[in-house]
Rosetta silent file (secondary structure, phi, psi, omega in degrees, C-alpha in Angstrom):
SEQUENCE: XXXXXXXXXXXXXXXXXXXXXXXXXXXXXXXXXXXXXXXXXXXXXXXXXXXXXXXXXXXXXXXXXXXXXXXXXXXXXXXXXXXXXXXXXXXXXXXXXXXXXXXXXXXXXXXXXXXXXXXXXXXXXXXXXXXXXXXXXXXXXXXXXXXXXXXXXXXXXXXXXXXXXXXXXXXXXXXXXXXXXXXXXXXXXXXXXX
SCORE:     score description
SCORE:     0.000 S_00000001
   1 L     0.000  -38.956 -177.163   51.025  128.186   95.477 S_00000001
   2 H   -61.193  -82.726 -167.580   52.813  129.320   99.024 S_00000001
   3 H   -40.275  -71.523  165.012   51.228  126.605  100.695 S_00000001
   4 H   -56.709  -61.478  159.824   52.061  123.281   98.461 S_00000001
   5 H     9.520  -72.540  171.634   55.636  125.531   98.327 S_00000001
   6 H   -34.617  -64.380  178.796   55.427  124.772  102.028 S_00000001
   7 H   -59.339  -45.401  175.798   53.997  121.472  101.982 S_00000001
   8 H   -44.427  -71.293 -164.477   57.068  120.390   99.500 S_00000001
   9 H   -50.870  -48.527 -174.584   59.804  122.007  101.738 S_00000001
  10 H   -62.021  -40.489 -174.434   58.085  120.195  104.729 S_00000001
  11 H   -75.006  -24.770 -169.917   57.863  116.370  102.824 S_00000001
  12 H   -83.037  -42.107  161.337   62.060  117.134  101.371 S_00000001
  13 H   -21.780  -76.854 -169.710   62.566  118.155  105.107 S_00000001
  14 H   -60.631  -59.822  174.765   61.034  114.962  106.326 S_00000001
  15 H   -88.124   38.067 -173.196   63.120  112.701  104.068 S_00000001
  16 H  -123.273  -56.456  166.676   66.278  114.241  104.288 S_00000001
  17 H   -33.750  -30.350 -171.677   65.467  113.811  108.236 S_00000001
  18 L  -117.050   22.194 -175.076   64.728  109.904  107.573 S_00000001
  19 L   -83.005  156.175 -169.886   67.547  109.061  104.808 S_00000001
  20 L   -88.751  143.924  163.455   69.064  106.170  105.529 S_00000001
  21 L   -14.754  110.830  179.073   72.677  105.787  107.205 S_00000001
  22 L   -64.584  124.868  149.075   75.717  105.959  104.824 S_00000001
  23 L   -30.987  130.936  172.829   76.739  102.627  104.857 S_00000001
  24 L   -20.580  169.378  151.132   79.907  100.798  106.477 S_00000001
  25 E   -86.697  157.648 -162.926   83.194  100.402  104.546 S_00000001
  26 E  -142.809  117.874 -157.461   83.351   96.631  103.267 S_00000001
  27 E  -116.873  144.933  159.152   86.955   95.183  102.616 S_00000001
  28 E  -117.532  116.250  165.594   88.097   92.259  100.542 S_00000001
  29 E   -94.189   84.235 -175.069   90.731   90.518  101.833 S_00000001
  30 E   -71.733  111.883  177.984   91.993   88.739   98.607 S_00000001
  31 E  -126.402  167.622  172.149   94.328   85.820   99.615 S_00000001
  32 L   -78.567   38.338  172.930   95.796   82.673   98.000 S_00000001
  33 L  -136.136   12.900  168.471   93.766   80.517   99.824 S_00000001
  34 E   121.104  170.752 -173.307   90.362   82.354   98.619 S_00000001
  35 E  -110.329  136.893  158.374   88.690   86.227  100.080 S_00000001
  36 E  -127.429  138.768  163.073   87.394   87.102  103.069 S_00000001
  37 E  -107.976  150.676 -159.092   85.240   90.249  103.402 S_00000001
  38 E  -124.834  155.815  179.534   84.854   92.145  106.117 S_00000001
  39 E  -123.622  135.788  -92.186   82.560   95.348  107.394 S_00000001
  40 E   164.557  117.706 -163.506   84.653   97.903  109.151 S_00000001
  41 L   -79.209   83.604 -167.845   83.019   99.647  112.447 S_00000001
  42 L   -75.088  -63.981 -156.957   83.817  103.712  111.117 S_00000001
  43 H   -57.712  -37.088 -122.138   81.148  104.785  113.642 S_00000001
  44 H  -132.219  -10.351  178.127   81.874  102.932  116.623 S_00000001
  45 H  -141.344   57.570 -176.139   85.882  102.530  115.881 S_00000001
  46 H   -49.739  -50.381 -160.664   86.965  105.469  113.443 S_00000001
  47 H   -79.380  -31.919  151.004   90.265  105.749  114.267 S_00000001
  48 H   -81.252   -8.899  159.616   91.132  102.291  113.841 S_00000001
  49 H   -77.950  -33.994  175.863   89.042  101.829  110.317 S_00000001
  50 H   -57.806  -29.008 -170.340   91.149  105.005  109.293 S_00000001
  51 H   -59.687  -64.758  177.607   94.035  103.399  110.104 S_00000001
  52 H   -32.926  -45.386 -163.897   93.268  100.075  108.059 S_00000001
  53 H  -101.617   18.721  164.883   91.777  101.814  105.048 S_00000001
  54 H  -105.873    3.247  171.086   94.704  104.034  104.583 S_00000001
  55 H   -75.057  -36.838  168.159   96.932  100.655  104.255 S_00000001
  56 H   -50.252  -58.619 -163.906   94.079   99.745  101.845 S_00000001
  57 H   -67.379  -29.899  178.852   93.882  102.406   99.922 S_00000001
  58 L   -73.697    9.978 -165.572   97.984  102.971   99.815 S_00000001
  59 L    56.721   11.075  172.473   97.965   99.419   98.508 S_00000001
  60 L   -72.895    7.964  177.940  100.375   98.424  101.561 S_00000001
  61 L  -117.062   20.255  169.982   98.927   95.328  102.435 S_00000001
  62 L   -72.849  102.363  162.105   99.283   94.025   98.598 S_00000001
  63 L    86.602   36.676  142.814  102.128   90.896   98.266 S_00000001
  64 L  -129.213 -146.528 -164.517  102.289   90.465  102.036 S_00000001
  65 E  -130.160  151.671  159.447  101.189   87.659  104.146 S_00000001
  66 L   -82.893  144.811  161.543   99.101   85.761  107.528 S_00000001
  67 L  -146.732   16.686  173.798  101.832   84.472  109.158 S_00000001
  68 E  -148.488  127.110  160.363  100.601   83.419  112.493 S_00000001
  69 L  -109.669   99.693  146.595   97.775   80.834  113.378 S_00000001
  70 L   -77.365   91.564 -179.739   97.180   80.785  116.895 S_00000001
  71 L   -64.205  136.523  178.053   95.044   77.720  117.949 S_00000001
  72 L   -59.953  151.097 -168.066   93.174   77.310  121.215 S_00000001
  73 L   -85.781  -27.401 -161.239   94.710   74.617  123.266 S_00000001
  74 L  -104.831  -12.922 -179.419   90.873   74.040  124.840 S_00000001
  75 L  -150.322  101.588  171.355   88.608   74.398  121.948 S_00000001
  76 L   -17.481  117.558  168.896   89.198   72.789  118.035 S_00000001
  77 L   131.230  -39.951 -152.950   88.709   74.873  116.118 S_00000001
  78 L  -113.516  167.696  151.012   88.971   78.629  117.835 S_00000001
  79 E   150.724 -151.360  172.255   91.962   80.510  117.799 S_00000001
  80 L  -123.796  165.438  156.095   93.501   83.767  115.271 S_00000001
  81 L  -114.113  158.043 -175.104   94.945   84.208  112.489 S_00000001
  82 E  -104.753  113.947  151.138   97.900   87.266  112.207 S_00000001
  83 E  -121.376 -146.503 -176.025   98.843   89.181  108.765 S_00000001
  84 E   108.855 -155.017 -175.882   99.592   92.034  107.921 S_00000001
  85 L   -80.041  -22.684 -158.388  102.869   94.510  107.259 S_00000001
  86 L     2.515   68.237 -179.291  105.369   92.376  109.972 S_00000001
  87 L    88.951   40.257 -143.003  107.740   94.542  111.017 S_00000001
  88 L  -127.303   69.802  176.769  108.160   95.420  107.350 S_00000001
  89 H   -39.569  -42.593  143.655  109.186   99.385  107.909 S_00000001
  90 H     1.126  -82.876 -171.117  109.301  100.574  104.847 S_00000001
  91 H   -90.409   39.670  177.600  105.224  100.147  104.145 S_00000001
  92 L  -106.695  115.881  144.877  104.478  101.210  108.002 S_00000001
  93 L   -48.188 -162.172  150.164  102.603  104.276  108.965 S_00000001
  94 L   -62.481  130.601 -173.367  102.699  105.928  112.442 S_00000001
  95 L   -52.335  134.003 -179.238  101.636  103.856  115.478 S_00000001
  96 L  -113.087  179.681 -170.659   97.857  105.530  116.036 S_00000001
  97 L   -75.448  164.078 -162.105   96.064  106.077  119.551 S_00000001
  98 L   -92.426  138.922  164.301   94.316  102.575  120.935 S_00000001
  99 L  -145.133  130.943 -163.323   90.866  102.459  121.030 S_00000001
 100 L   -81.302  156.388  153.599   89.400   99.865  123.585 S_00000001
 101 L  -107.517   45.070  122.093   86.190   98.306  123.326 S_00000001
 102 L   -55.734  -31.504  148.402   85.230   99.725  126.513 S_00000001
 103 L   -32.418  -84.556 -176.884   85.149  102.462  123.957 S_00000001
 104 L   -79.949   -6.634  162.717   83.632  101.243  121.156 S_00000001
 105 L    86.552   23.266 -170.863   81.254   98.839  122.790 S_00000001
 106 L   -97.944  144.671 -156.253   82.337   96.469  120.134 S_00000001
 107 L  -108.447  154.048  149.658   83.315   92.289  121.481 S_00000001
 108 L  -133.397  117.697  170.899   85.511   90.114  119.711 S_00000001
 109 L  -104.471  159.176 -160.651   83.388   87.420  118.919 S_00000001
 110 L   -43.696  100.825  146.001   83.946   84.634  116.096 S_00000001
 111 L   118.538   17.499  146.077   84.849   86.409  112.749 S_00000001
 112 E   -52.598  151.572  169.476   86.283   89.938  114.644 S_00000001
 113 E  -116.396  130.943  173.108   88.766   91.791  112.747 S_00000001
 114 E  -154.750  154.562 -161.559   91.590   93.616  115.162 S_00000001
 115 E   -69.820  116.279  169.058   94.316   95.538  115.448 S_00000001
 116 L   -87.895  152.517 -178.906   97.414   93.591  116.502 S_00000001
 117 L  -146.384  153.354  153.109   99.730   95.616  118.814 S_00000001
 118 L   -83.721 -128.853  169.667  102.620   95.375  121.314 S_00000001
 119 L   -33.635  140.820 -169.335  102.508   98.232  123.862 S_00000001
 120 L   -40.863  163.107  151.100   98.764  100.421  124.195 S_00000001
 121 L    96.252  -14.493 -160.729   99.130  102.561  121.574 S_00000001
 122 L  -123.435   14.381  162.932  101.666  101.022  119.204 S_00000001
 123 L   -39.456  163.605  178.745   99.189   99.548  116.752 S_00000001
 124 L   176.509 -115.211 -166.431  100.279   99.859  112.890 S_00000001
 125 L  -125.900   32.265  169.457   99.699   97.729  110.095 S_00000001
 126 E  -133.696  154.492 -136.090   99.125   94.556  111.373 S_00000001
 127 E  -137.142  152.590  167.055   95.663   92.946  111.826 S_00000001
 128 E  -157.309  159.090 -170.515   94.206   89.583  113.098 S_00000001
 129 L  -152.345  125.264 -168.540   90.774   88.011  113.137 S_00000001
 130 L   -57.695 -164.584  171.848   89.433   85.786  115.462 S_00000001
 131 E   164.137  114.434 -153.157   87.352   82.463  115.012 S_00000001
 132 L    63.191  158.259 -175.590   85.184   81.556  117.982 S_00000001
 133 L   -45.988  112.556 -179.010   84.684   83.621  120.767 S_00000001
 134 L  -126.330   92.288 -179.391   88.098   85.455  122.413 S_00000001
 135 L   -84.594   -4.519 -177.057   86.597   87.954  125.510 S_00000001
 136 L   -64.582  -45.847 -168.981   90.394   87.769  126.885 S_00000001
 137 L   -70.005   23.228 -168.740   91.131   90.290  124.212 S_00000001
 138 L  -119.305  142.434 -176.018   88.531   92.287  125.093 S_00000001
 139 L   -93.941  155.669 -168.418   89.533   95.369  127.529 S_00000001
 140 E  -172.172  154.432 -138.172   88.398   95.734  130.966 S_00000001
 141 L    19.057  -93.103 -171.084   89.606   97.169  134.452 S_00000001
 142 L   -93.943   -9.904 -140.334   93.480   98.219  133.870 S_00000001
 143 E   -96.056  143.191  172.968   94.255   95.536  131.117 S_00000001
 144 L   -62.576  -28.623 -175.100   93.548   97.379  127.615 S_00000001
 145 L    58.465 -149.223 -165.257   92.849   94.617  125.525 S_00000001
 146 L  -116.842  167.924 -179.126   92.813   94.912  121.295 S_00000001
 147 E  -104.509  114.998 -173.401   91.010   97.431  119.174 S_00000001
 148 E   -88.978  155.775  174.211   88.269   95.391  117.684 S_00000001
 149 E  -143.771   -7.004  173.287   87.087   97.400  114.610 S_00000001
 150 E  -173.312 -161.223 -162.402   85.015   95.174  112.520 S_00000001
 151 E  -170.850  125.805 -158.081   83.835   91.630  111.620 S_00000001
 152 L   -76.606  137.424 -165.414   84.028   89.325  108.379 S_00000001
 153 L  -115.933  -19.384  174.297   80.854   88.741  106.699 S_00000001
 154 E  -144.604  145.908  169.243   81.730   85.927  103.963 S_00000001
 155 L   105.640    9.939  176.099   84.832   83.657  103.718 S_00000001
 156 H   -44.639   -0.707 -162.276   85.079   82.634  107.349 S_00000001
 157 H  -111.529   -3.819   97.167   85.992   79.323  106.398 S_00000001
 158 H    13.444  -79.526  174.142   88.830   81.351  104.335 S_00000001
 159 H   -96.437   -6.786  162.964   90.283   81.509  107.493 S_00000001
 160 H   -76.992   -2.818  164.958   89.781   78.814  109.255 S_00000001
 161 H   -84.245  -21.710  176.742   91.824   77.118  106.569 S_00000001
 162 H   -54.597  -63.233 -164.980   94.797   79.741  107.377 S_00000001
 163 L   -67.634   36.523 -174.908   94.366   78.718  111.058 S_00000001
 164 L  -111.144  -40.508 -136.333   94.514   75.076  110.060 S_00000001
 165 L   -89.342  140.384  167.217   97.844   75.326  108.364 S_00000001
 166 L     6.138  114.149  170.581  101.208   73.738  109.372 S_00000001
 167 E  -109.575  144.333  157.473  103.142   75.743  112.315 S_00000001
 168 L   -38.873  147.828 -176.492  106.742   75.997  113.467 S_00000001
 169 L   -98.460  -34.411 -175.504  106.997   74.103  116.794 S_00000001
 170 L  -100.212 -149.566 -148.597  108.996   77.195  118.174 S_00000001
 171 L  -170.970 -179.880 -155.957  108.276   80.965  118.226 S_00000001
 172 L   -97.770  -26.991  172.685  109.392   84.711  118.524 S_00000001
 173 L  -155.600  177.790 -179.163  108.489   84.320  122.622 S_00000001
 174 H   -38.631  -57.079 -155.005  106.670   81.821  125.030 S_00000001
 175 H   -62.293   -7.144 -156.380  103.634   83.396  124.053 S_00000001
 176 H  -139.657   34.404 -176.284  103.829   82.732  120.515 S_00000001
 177 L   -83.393  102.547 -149.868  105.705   79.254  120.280 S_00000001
 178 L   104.029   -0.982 -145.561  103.560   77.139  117.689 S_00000001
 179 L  -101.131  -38.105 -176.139  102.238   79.976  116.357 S_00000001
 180 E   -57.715  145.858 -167.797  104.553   80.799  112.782 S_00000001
 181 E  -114.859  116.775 -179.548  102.870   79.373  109.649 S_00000001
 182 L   -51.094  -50.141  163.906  105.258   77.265  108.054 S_00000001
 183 L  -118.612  129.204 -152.533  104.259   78.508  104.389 S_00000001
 184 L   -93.286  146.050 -160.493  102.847   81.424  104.963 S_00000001
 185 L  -113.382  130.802 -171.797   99.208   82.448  102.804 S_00000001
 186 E   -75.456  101.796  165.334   99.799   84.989  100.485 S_00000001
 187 E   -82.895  147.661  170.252   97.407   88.297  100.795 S_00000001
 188 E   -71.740  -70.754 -175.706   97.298   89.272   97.403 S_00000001
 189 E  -142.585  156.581  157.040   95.232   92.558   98.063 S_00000001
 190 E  -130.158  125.195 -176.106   93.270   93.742  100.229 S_00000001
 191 E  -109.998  149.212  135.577   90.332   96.399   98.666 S_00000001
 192 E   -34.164  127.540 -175.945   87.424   98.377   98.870 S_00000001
 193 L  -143.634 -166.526 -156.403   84.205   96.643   97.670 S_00000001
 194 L  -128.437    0.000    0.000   80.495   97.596   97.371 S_00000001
């Protein structure tokens, strides 16, 4: 009896040793122009997936908007899209600490989701997600770059309809002249999913 006793504890051992990973968090980003979902890096960017899923979960990114398509000047096609809280104090938490991906080892490559920011450090509740390749945004020697934190797994084409739509010809600075979306796409919600 000691002995299978033994033999038990050693096979619940062994698959409590081999259970599989708890799975990512998974986001729906419900908009009026259709959802894109997203996977959220917890391991490899925690502090920015906390940030995100405590906008989720407080329902602050419900009934606002993308408001910025930035297109590449050199390739059809590529660019961001912007949404988020924008400047909208009220539903803003505290700016959290920046985390590069020299950090997280994480790229932003076509279909990242990342943390928009002014100054390192000053991140909050606005978000943007790439389409095609952007390594400028990625940090390296002094320059910080963006905190990539995840990376949309269905509805790219979701957003490449955002970044298609109708822009302002001027802007809030040089950098961002072209960039305001003339009617701006409605997030609905953005949730938790399974």
């Amino acid at each position: 009896m000691t002995r299978l006793y033994v033999a038990f504890l050693s096979l619940l051992a062994c698959t409590v040793a081999h259970a599989a990973p708890a799975p990512l968090p998974k986001v729906a980003i419900v908009t009026s122009e259709g959802i894109i979902v997203a996977v959220l890096e917890a391991k490899r960017a925690p502090i920015t997936t906390a940030n995100f899923l405590r906008y989720v979960d407080a329902k602050r990114f419900d009934n606002t908007t993308f408001y910025r398509a930035a297109r590449s000047k050199s390739v059809p096609g590529n660019g961001l899209i912007q949404g988020g809280i924008d400047h909208d104090i009220p539903k803003t938490f505290l700016p959290i600490k920046h985390e590069p991906t020299t950090k997280t080892g994480l790229r932003h490559v076509g279909g990242t989701l990342s943390m928009a920011r002014n100054e390192v450090g000053s991140a909050m509740g606005d978000f943007f997600i790439t389409l095609g390749p952007a390594p400028d945004l990625d940090a390296r020697g002094s320059y910080a770059g963006y905190a990539a934190f995840g990376h949309v797994v269905s509805g790219i084409e979701v957003a490449k309809k955002i970044l298609a739509k109708p822009t302002f010809p001027g802007g809030y600075d040089y950098l961002t002249i072209g960039q305001s979306i003339r009617q701006r796409v409605k997030i609905i919600t953005v949730k938790r999913v399974k």
